[in-house]
N, C-alpha and C positions, 0 to 999 in steps of 0.2 A: 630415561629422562636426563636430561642437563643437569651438571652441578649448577645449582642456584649458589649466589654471591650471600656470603654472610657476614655483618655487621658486628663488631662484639658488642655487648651492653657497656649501656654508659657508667660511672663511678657512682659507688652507693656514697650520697654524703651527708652526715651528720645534722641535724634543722639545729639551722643559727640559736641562741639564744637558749640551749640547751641544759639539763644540770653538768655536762661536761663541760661548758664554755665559764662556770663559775666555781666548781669543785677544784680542792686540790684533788689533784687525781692521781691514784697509786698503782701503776701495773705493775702486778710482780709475773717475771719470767722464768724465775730460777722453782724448778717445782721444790726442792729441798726449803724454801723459803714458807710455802704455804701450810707446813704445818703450824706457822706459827699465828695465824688466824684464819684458815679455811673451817676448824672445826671451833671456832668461835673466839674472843678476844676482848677485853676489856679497853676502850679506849678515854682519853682523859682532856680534860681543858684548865684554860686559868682561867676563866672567866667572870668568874665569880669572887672577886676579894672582898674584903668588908674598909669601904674608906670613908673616910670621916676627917671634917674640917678641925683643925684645933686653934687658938690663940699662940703667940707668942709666947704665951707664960705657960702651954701647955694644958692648958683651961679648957672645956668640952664647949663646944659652941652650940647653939641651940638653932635646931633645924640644920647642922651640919653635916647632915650624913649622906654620903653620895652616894654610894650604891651599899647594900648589901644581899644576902641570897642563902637562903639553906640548900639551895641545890648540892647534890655528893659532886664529889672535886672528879668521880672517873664513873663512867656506866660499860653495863656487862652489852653484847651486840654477837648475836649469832647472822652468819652469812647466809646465802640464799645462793642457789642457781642459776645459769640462763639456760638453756638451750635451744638451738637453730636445729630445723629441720627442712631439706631442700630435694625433694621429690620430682623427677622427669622419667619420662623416656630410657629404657637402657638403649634405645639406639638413638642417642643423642647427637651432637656435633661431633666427630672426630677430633680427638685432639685436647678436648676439654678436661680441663685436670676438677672434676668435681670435688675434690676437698678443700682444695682451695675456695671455690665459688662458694664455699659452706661457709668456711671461715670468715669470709669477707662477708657474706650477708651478718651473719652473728656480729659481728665487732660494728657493724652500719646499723646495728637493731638494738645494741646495748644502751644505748644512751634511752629509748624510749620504755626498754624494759624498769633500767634502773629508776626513773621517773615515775613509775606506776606503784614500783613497792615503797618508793619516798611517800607519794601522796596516800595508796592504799593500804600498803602495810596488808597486803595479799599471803606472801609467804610468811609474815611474822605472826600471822592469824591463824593459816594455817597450822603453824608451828606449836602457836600458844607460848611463845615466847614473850619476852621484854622489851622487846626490841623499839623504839621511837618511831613512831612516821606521822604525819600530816594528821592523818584521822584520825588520830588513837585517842579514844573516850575520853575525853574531858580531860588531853594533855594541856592546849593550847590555851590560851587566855581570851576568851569572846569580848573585843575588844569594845564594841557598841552592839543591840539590841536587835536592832533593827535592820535592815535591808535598802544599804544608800547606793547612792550613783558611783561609779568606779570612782569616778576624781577623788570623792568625801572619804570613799575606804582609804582611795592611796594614801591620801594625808594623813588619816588617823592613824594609819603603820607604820609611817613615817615615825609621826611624835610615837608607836610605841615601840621604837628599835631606839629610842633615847632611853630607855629603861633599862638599857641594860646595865648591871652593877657595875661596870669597869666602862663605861661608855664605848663599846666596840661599834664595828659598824656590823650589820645584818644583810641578811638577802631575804627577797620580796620573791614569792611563788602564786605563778597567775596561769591561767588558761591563754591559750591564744586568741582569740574570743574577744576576752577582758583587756587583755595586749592592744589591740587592734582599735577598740575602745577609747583607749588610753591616750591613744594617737603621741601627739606631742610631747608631751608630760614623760613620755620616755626616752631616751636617748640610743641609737644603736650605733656603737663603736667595731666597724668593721675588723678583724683578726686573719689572722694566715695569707697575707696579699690579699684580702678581700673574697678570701674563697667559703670564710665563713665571721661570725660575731659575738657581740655580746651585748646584752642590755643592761645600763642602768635608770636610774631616777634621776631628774635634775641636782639633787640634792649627792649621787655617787652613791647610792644604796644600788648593789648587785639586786638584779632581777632576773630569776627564770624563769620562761617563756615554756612552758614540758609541752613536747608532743602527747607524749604518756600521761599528764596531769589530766583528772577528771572534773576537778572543778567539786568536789562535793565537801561540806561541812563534816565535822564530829561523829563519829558512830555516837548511835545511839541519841544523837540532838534533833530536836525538831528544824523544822524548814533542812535538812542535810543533804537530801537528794540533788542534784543538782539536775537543770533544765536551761531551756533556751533563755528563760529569761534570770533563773537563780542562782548564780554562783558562789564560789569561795575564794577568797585570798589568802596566805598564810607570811607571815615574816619569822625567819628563827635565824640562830645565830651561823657561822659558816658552816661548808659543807666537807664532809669527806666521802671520796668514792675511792676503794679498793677492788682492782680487778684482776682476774690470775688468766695467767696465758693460756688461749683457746685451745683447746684440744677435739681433732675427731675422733666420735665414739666407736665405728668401724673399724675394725683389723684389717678389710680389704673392702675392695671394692662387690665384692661376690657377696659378702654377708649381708649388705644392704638392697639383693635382689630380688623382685617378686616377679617369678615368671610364670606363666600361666596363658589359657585361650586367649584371654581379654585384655590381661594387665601383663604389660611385661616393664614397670617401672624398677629405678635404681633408687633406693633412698638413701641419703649420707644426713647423719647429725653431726653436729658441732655444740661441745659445752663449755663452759668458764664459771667459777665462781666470782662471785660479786658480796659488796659492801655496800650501806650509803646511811650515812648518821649525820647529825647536827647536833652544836654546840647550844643546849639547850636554856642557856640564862638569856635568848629571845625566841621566845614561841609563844603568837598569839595570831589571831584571825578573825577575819570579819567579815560578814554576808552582804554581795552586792546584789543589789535590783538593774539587769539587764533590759533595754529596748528590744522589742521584738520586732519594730519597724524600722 
């Protein structure tokens, strides 16, 4: 038969609105660097000072107190994994450098993974660690009772990222769903010549949009589950993601063979460790009541 004509695939790219598009984001490349938080790492904020109005004559002012906070000035943060795994044909397209194609699917998947341990806090469950994320059991502050319309939540997360002791500004965590919902009320500032974005609030409150985000409330809270019409919002203060240079887990291409009657696939993995914490003096959330028409 004729060689048939082949197309390569198109570029894996990042969904706009991302926790990559609002994180400072830290790749380290130098592997001699990752011991210094692959096997876990204390990270620290200011955020928290205790400020207070005074008089002229140095007098305590009553009702003068603008922020304060017992939160600890630094928290303890164990890392997690990724891994890509990309399974074909070992008689695939001639020419194809398969570790590469590993790599690039991994680094196009990390943004949705990092998203799912932010909201689920999966491997820090696993772990039984200390670790912060979105769900953690009665971290967050249940800002109202009840289950309002997106607009009502947005507003009320609003006034509660004014809370913070140092008055910082926060980032807002939504479903795409609730996004979508939102319509106007959100802003999207196109990024990179317009090849990707970033969302705020009228008011310039970061908002991420997670592919990865599940939309569910509190372990352990009622209404938590999340469904077509129940979701969750969350606001905390910024973000940080650290991430270590990909590596494939194969020595060659032969290790990852399975040949046989039936199967003759090549399997290549790709792993990186990863980070993702927030600045804890704003964490709080609130339950929306979604349309289902």
């Amino acid at each position: 038969m004729a060689f048939r004509g082949i197309y390569p695939a198109p570029d894996l790219v990042n969904a706009p609105c991302g926790v990559l598009s609002v994180a400072r984001v830290m790749t380290h490349t130098d592997a001699k660097y990752d011991d210094r938080w692959v096997r876990g790492f204390s990270y620290e904020f200011y955020s928290q000072p205790e400020v207070e109005l005074f008089t002229v004559n140095d007098s305590v002012v009553t009702n003068g107190v603008v922020g304060t906070s017992t939160l600890p000035r630094f928290k303890e943060y164990d890392p997690f994994f990724i891994q890509g795994t990309d399974t074909r044909s070992y008689f695939g397209i001639n020419g194809e450098d398969r570790f590469e194609i590993a790599k690039k699917q991994l680094e196009a998947a990390t943004q949705k993974a990092v998203e799912l341990e932010l909201w689920e806090g999966v491997a820090s469950t696993a772990e039984t660690n200390g670790n912060d994320f979105l769900r953690k059991t009665g971290a967050a502050t249940v800002v109202d009772t009840g289950a309002l319309a997106p607009s009502t939540a947005l507003m009320l997360l609003e006034q509660a990222v004014s809370s913070s002791p140092a008055g910082t500004n926060g980032v807002i965590h939504m479903t795409r769903d609730v996004a979508s919902i939102l319509g106007s009320r959100l802003m999207y500032l196109p990024v990179d010549g317009g090849k990707s974005g970033k969302a705020m609030t009228r008011l310039g409150t970061e908002v991420i949009i997670g592919s990865g985000y599940t939309g569910a409330g509190r372990l352990a809270d009622s209404n938590t589950a999340a469904s077509a019409s129940n979701k969750w919002m969350y606001a905390t203060g910024p973000i940080d993601v650290h991430l270590s240079k990909i590596e494939i887990v194969n020595e060659n291409l032969g290790q990852g063979a399975t040949v046989s009657t039936n199967t003759n696939d090549l399997t290549v993995r790709a792993v990186r460790s990863a980070a993702v914490y927030f600045d804890p003096s704003i964490f709080y959330t609130i339950r929306l009541a979604l349309p289902t028409t």
